[in-house]
N, C-alpha and C positions, 0 to 999 in steps of 0.2 A: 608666117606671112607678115607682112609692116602691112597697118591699117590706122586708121585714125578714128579714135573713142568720138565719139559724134556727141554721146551725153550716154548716163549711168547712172545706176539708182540701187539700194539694198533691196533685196525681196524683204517679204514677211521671213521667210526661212531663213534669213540671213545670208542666201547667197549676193552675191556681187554680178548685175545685169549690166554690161558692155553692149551697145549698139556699136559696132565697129563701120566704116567705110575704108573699102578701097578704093582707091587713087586709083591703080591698075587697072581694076575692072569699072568701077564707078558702081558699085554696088555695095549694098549696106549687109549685115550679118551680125547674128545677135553671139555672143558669148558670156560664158558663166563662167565665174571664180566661187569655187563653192565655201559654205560654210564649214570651218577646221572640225567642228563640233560635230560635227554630222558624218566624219568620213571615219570609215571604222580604223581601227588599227592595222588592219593588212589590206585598206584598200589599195588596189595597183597606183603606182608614182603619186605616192598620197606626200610624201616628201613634197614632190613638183609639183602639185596643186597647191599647197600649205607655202612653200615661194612663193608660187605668183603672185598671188592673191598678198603676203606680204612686198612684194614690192611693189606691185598698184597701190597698196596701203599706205608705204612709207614716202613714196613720192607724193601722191596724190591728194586735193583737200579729201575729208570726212565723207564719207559717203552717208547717204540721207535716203527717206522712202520716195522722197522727189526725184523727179528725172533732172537732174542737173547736166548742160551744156559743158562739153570741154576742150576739144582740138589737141588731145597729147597723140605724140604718134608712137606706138608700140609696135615690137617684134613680138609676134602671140603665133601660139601652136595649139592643138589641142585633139581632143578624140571629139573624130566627125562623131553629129547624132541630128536624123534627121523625125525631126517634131511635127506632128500631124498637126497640128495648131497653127497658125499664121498670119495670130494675130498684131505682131506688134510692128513697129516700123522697121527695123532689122531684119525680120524677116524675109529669107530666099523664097520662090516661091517654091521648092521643088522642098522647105522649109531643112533645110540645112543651116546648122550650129556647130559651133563649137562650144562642148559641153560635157565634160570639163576642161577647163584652159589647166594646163599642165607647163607650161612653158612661158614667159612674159618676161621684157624686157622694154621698159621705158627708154625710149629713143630719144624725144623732145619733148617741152614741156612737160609741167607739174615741178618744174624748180632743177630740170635737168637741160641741160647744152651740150 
């Protein structure tokens, strides 16, 4: 799906918290880039996760425990996984994510045209 990173922040766990909006729907959705360290050696498309997450990294400033604002637009995929929790502002109500992103491509912004 292309969405637009709205602001993003590190967890304590090291993963990478993407609040995504859609243009399309006008709807927000949270997404994770996980922590490399943390996926086992035979997790499934642990390659594709381990990209993403580098290329958000390599495009993108420094990720922080702060919620930092951004406006990059990405091509992002991921495995649905729907979270009993609902509480952040990303949050779907039916609390659908994407988690893990497996798939990323920086469209605009973060130093790309």
């Amino acid at each position: 799906m292309r969405a637009v990173v709205d602001r993003y922040r590190i967890a304590s766990n090291g993963e990478i918290i993407l609040i995504l909006y859609s243009i399309d729907t006008g709807q927000y959705m949270d997404a994770y880039l996980p922590n490399p360290h943390c996926l086992g050696a035979r997790a499934r498309d642990r390659t594709g996760m381990i990209a993403a997450r580098k290329e958000f990294t390599s495009h993108c400033a420094r990720v922080t425990a702060a919620w930092e604002l951004l406006g990059t637009t990405l091509e992002v995929a991921g495995v649905g996984f729907w979270n009993p929790s609902k509480s952040t502002r990303g949050a779907l109500p039916n609390g659908a994510e994407l988690r893990p992103v497996t798939n990323l491509r920086v469209v605009s912004g973060c130093g790309v045209r």
